[in-house]
MARMIDO-188603 format. One record per residue (C-alpha): x, y, z. Coordinates in steps of 0.1 Angstrom, whole numbers, plus 2048, in hexadecimal, padded with zeros to 3 digits. Layout:
XYZ
...
This chain:
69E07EC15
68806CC2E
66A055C1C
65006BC28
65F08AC18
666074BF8
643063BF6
63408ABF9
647099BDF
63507EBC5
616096BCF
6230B7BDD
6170D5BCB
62A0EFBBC
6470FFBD4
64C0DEBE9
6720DEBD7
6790FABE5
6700F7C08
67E0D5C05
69B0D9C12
6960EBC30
6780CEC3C
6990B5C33
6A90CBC4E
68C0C9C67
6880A5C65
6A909BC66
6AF0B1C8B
68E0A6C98
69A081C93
6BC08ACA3
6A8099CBF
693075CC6
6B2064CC3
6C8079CD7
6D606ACFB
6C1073D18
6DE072D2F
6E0090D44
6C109ED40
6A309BD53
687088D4B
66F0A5D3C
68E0B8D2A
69209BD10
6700A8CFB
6790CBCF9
6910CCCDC
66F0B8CCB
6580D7CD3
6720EFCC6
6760DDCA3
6510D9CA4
64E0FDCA7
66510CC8C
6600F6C72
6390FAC71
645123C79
65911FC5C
63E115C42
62712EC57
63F14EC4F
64513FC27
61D142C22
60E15EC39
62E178C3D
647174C23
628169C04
64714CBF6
630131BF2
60A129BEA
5EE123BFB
5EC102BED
60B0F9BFA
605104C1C
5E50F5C1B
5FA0D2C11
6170D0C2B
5F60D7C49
5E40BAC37
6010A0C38
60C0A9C59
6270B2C4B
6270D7C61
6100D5C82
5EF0E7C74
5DD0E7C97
5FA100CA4
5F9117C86
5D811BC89
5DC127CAF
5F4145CA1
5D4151C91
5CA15ECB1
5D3179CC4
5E6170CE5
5F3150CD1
60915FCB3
62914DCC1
61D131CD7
633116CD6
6250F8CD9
5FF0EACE2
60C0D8CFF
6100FFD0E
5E8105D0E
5E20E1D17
5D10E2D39
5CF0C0D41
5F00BAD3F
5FD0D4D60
5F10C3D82
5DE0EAD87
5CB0E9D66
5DD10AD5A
5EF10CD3B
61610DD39
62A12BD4D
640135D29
61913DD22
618158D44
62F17BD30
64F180D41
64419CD57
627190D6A
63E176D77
64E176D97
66D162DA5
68214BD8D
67C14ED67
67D128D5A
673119D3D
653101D3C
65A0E0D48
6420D0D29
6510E3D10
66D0F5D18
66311AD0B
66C134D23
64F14AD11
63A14BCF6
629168D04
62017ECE5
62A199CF5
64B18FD01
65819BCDE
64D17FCC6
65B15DCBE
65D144CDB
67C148CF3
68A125CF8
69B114D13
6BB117CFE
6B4138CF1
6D114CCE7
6D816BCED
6F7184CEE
707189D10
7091AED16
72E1BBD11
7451C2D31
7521E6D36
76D1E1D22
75B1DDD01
75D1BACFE
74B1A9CE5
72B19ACF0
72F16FCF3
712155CEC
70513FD04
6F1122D02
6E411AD25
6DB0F4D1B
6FE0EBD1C
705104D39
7030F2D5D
6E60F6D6F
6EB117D82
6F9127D66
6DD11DD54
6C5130D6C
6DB14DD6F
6D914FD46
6B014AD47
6AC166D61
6C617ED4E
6AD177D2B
68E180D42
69F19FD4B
6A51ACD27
6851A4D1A
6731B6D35
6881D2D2C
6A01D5D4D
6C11CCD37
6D41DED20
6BB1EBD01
6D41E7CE8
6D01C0CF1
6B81B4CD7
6AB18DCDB
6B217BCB9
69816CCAB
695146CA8
């Protein structure tokens, strides 16, 4: 367990044993993620796995309290106080448009050289051209009506069967090289503006 965790179960309220674990979990991939090599990647690409953790674990104490009713109020109230969840971005999915966005940086104008927020922000079919994900953060959309949750750079997704019946295969386009990679982002677009197979359903991160 990391010291902060420890020093804030001396304090935590009632529940905090049970979503213990699962903040354990966070913490220990976001520290992998800051320490991981940066070899290969480009310069911007290193600080996306950091908005992705960032996103589901504060999405996961967000779903415990307001959707699934597992843990108190005063608990939430807690884990946004200590910083232990980011409390500025769950109050955004308060607000219509904003139920999935996945990271501040996305609405942050002053950080695009055109003063617009990030493109994962633009829904998947108002956009022309290549679908890519947001060079800040690395969401391909967080649109809230491109069917919910965020869709990551490393999204995946089931690859729709051959003729033959074949089972459908995973990919993970972060590993893929870079054309495949592109290939993979435009195929997700597809589906989720409805022009792949229907029975394809995006699984939810």
């Amino acid at each position: 367990m990391s010291n902060r965790l420890q020093r804030l179960s001396k304090k935590a309220p009632r529940g905090w044993d049970t979503i213990l674990p699962t903040l354990e979990m966070f913490d220990n991939r976001m520290k992998d993620a800051v320490n991981e090599s940066h070899e290969g990647k480009r310069k911007h690409e290193t600080t996306w796995p950091i908005h992705r953790i960032n996103y589901e674990k504060s999405r996961y104490v967000y779903e415990l309290y307001y959707n699934k009713e597992e843990i108190t109020r005063e608990l939430y109230d807690f884990c946004i106080r200590e910083k232990v969840v980011d409390g500025n971005l769950m109050a955004k999915w308060k607000k219509p448009g904003y139920e999935f966005l996945c990271s501040l940086a996305a609405i942050n104008k002053g950080s695009t050289n055109f003063g617009t927020t990030s493109v994962c922000r633009v829904p998947l079919r108002l956009r022309s051209g290549k679908i890519a994900p947001s060079v800040t953060t690395g969401c391909i959309s967080c649109a809230s009506c491109d069917k919910g949750a965020p869709i990551w750079w490393n999204s995946r997704l089931p690859e729709k069967d051959d003729e033959g019946g074949g089972a459908g295969r995973k990919r993970d386009s972060e590993a893929a090289a870079q054309d495949d990679e592109d290939a993979e982002l435009e195929r997700r677009a597809a589906m989720l503006r409805g022009d792949g197979d229907d029975g394809n359903k995006r699984a939810r991160v």
